[in-house]
GUVEXVO-282421 format. One record per residue (C-alpha): residue number from 1; x, y, z. Coordinates in steps of 0.05 Angstrom, whole numbers, padded with zeros to 5 digits. Each point is the difference from the previous one (the first is absolute). Layout:
N
R NUM X Y Z
...
***
This chain:
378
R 1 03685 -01412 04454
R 2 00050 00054 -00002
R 3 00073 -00006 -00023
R 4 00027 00018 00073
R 5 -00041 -00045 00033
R 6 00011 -00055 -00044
R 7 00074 00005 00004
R 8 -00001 00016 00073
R 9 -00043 -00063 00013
R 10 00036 -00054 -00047
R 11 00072 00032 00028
R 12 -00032 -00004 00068
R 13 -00013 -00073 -00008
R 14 00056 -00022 -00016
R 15 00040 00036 00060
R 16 -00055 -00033 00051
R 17 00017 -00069 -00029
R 18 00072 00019 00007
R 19 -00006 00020 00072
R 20 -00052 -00050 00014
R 21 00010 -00063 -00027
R 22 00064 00011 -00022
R 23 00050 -00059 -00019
R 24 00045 -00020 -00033
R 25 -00039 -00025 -00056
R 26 -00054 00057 00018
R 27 -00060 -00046 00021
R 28 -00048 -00023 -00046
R 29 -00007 -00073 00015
R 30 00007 -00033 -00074
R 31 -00035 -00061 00025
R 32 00040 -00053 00029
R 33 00024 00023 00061
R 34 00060 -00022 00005
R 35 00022 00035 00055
R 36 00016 00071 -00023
R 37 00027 00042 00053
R 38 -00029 00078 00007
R 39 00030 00055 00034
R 40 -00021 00067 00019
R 41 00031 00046 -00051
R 42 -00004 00074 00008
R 43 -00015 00049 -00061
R 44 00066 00028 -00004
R 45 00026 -00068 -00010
R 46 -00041 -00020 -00062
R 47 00019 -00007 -00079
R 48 -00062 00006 -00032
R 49 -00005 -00012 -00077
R 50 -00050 00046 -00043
R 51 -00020 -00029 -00072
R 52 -00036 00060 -00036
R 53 -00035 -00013 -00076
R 54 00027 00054 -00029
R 55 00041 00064 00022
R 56 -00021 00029 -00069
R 57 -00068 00029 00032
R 58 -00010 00060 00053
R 59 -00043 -00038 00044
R 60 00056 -00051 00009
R 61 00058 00042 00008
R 62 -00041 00037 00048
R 63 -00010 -00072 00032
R 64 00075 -00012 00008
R 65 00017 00067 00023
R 66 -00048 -00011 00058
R 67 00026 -00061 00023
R 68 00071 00016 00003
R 69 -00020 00058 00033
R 70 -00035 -00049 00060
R 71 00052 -00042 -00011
R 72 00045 00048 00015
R 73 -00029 00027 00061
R 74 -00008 -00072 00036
R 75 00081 -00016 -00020
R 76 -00019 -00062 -00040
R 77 00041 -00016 -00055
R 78 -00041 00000 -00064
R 79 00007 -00019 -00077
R 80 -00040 00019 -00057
R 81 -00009 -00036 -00071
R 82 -00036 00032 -00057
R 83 -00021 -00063 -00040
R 84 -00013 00047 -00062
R 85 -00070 -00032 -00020
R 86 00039 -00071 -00012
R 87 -00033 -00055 00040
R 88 00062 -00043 -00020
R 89 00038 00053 00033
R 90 -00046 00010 00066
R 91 00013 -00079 00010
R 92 00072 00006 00000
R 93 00002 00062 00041
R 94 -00041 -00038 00060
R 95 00047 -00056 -00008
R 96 00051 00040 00000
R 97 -00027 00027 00069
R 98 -00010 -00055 00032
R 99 00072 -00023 -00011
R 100 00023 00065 00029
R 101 -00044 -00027 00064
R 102 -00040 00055 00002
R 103 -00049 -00009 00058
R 104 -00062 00028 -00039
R 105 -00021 00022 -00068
R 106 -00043 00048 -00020
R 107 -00026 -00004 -00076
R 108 -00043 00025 -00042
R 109 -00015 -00047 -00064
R 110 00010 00000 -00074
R 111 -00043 -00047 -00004
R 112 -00048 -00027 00050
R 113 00009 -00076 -00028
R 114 00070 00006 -00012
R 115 00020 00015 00058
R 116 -00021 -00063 00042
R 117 00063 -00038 -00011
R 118 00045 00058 00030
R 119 -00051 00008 00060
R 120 -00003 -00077 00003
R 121 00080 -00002 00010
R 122 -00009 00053 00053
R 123 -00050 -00038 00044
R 124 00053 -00057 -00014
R 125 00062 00042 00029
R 126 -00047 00012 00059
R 127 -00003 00079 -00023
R 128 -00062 00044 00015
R 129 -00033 00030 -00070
R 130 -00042 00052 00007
R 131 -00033 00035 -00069
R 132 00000 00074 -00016
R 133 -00056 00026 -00046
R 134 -00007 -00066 -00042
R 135 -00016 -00063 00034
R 136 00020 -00079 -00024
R 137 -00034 -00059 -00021
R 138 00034 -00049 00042
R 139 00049 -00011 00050
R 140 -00008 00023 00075
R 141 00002 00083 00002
R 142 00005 00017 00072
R 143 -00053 00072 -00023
R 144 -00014 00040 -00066
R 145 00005 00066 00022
R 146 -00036 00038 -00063
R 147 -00060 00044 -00026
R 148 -00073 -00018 -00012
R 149 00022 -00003 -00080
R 150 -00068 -00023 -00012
R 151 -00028 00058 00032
R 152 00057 00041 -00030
R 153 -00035 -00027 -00070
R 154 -00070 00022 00018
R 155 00028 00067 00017
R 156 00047 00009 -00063
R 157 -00078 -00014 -00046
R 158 -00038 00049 00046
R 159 00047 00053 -00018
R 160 -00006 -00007 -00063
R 161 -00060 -00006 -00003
R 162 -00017 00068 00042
R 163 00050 00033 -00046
R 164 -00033 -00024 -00075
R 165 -00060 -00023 00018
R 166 -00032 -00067 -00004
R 167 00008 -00040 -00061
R 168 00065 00033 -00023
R 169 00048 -00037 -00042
R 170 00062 -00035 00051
R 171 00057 -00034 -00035
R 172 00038 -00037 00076
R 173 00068 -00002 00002
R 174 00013 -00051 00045
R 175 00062 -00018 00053
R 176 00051 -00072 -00002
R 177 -00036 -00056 -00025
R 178 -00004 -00050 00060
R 179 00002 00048 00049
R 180 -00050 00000 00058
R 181 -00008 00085 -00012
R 182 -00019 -00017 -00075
R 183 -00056 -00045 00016
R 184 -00024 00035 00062
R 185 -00007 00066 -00028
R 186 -00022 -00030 -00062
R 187 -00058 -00031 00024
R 188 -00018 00069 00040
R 189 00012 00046 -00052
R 190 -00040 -00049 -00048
R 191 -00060 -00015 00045
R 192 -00016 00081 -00001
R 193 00017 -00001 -00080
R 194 -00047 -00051 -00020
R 195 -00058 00037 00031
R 196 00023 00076 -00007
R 197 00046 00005 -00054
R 198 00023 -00032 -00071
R 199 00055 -00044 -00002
R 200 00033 00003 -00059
R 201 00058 -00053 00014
R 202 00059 -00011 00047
R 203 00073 -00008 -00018
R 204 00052 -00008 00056
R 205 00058 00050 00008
R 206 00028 -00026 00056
R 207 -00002 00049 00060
R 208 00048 00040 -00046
R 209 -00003 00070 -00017
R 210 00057 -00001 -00044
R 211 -00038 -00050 -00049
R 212 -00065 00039 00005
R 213 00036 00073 -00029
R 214 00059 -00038 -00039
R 215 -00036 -00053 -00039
R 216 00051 -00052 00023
R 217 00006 -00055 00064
R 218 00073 00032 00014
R 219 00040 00046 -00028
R 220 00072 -00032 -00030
R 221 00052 00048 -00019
R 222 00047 -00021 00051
R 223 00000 -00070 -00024
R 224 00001 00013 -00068
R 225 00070 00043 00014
R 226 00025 -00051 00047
R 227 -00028 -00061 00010
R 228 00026 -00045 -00055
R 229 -00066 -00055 00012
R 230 -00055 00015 -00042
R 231 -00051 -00028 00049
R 232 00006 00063 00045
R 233 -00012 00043 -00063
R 234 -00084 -00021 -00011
R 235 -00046 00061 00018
R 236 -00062 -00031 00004
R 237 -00066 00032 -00038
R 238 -00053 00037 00042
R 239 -00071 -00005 -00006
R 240 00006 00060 -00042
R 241 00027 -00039 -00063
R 242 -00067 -00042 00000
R 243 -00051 00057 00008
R 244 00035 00042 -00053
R 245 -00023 -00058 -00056
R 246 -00075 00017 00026
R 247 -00041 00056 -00033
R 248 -00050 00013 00052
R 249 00055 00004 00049
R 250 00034 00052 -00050
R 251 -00068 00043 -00006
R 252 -00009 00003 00068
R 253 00075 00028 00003
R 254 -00022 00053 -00050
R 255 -00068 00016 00038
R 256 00044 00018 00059
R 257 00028 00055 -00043
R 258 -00065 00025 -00028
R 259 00022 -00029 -00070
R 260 -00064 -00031 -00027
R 261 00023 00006 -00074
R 262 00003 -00069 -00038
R 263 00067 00016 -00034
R 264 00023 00018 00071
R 265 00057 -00044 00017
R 266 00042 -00015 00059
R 267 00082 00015 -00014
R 268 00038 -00041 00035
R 269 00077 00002 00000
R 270 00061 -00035 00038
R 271 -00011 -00079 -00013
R 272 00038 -00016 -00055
R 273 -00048 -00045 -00059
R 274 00030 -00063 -00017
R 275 -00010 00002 -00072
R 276 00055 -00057 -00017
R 277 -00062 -00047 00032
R 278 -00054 00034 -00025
R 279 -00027 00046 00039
R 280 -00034 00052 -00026
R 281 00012 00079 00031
R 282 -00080 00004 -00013
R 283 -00048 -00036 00056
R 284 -00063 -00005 00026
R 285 -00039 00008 -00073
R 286 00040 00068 -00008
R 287 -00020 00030 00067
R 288 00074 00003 00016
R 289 00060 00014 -00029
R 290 00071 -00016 00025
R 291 00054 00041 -00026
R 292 00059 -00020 00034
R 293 00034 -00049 -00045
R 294 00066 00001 00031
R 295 00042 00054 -00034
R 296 00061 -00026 00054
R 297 00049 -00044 -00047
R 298 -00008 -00046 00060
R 299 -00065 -00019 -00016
R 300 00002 00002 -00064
R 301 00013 -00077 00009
R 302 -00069 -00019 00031
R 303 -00036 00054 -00040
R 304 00025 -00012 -00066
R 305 -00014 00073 -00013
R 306 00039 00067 00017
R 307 -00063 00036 00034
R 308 -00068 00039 -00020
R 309 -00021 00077 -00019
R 310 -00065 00003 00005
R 311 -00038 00059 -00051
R 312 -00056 00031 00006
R 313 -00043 00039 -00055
R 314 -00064 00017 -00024
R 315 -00001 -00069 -00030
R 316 00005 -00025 00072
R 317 00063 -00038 00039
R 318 00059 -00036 -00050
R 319 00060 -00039 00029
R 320 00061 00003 -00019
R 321 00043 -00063 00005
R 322 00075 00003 00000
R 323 00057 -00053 -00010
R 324 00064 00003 00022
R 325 00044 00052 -00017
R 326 00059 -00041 -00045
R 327 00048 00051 -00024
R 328 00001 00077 -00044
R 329 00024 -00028 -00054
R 330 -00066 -00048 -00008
R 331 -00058 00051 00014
R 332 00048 00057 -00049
R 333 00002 -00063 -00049
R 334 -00072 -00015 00009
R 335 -00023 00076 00003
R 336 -00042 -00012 00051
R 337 -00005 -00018 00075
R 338 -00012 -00077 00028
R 339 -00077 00012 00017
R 340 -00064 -00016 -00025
R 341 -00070 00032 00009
R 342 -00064 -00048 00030
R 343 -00065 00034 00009
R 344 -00030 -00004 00061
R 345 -00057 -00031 -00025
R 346 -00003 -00041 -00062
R 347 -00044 00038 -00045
R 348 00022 00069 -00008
R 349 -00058 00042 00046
R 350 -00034 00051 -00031
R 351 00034 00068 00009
R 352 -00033 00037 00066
R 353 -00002 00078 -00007
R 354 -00003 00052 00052
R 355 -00071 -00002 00005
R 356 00010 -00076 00018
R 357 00041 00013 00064
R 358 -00011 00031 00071
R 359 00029 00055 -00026
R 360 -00058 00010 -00050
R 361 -00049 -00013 00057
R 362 00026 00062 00036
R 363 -00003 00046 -00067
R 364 -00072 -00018 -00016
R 365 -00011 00013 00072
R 366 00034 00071 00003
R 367 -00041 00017 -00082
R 368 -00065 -00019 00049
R 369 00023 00046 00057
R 370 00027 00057 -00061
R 371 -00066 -00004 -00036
R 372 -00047 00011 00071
R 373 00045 00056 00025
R 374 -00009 00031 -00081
R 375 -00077 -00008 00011
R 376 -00002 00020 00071
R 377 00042 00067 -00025
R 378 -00048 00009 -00060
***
């Protein structure tokens, strides 16, 4: 189903109850009919409350935008939460809500478990629910006004498929844990994988793009600057951090890029390596290297380190670890700097020359190409 239409149905709803079945406590009967009185209320007389999952997501923004826009045009008076991914959050926000007297609300889950105790208190108030996108396990939802996600799955694995062919490698990054999306499309995207393509594992991310391309769940400068609790300060690990301890996952990375080599090696920069706990700036059986140790005086802390240079020779890569700069006077003393060379790989390689490298492949290539043109001119 298209964005438009889903917004313009699921906004459209909930001004027909309005004008409808409008009440004072909107409608929905919670059960004991205890003599709850309905009037007719027309649209421009409605407060309608919107819980969204996240406004950290285009589709979602794009969600809100379109029903304040509706919302707007009918003259109904409208509020939107952004529960941020936090199901603890979404909960609060409904209750919020309903304390407001809202006379429906309009939510798309977190979590499609966690979210039965908010709808529950809802159908308790005696306020209409209906579901956008994502539907709930429990409690009375007046509709779900969403996509065919498994479908949307299926689809998602035929493209894929038509664009690499069958059998080729797919890692699935997958949406919120608990959601009804995840599963749906899950199940669609896998029943098409199993028979078409190879399934190499699936890591959530969240419906977030920012954790896909950043590495992390959220980004926290702001809190770290301002926010004196340290619980708003975690930036949660993306799938990444797993796969990059995995050699096949690291050769297929270098296969992308042509580089078939075995002392080809993926370079990867910007985490810092916690080498206070052990962690080692070499993973996945040498496959990759990370050479961002933290050079920031901030880190230094976690890292126990003051950063990385990486080398490179004939010989092959080196590292070049670095502690903390302490003052002039000590390196001037010392006559040397505060870093220590660590081969890349334990025993020293042997020494590749010219003729070892890509570059050698190309000069015995142009000596073939020399030698026919000196025949073909002789």
């Amino acid at each position: 189903m298209k964005l438009k239409k889903v917004i313009t149905v699921a906004v459209g709803m909930a001004l027909s109850i309005g004008f409808l079945v409008g009440c004072g406590k909107t409608g929905l009967d919670n059960g004991s009919n205890n003599g709850t009185t309905k009037t007719e209320k027309k649209a421009k007389d409605l407060k309608i409350g919107v819980s969204l999952s996240t406004l950290n997501n285009p589709f979602f923004v794009d969600i809100q935008n379109g029903v304040k826009e509706l919302a707007d045009e009918k003259g109904s008076t409208i509020k939107i939460l952004d529960a941020q991914d936090d199901t603890a959050k979404q909960s609060n926000d409904i209750e919020d809500l309903i304390q407001q007297g809202v006379d429906v609300i309009l939510v798309n889950p977190v979590d499609s478990s966690a979210i039965v105790p908010a709808v529950e208190s809802a159908n308790k108030a005696g306020i209409p629910v209906i579901a956008i996108d994502r539907g709930s396990d429990g409690g009375k939802i007046l509709s779900t006004v969403a996509s065919n996600n498994v479908s949307g799955g299926e689809m998602a694995a035929n493209y894929i498929v038509e664009l690499l062919g069958e059998k080729a490698k797919v890692l699935q990054l997958q949406g919120t844990p608990g959601a009804s999306t995840t599963r749906e499309r899950g199940k669609g995207f896998e029943k098409i994988a199993k028979e078409k393509l190879t399934l190499i594992d699936s890591q959530s991310a969240n419906f977030d793009r920012a954790e896909v391309l950043f590495g992390r769940s959220s980004m926290t400068t702001f809190e770290r600057y301002f926010i004196a609790d340290k619980r708003t300060h975690k930036e949660g690990e993306n799938p990444y951090f797993a796969y990059r301890e995995k050699p096949e996952i690291m050769d297929m990375i270098l296969a992308e890029f042509g580089l078939n080599d075995p002392q080809s090696v993926v370079i990867n920069g910007y985490t810092p390596v916690k080498v206070a706990s052990g962690e080692s700036p070499i993973k996945a059986n040498g496959k990759l290297m990370v050479i961002d140790g933290g050079m920031s005086k901030a880190y230094q802390k976690t890292t126990g380190i003051a950063g990385y240079s990486l080398l490179n020779d004939s010989y092959g890569f080196k590292i070049v670890t670095h502690a903390p700069f302490t003052s002039i006077e000590e390196i001037l003393a010392k006559g040397k700097g505060n870093e220590s060379l660590k081969y890349f790989l334990e025993e020293k390689p042997k020494r590749r020359l010219i003729k070892d490298t890509t570059i050698g492949d190309k000069l015995r290539a142009d000596i073939v190409d020399l030698t026919d043109l000196m025949d073909y001119m002789t």
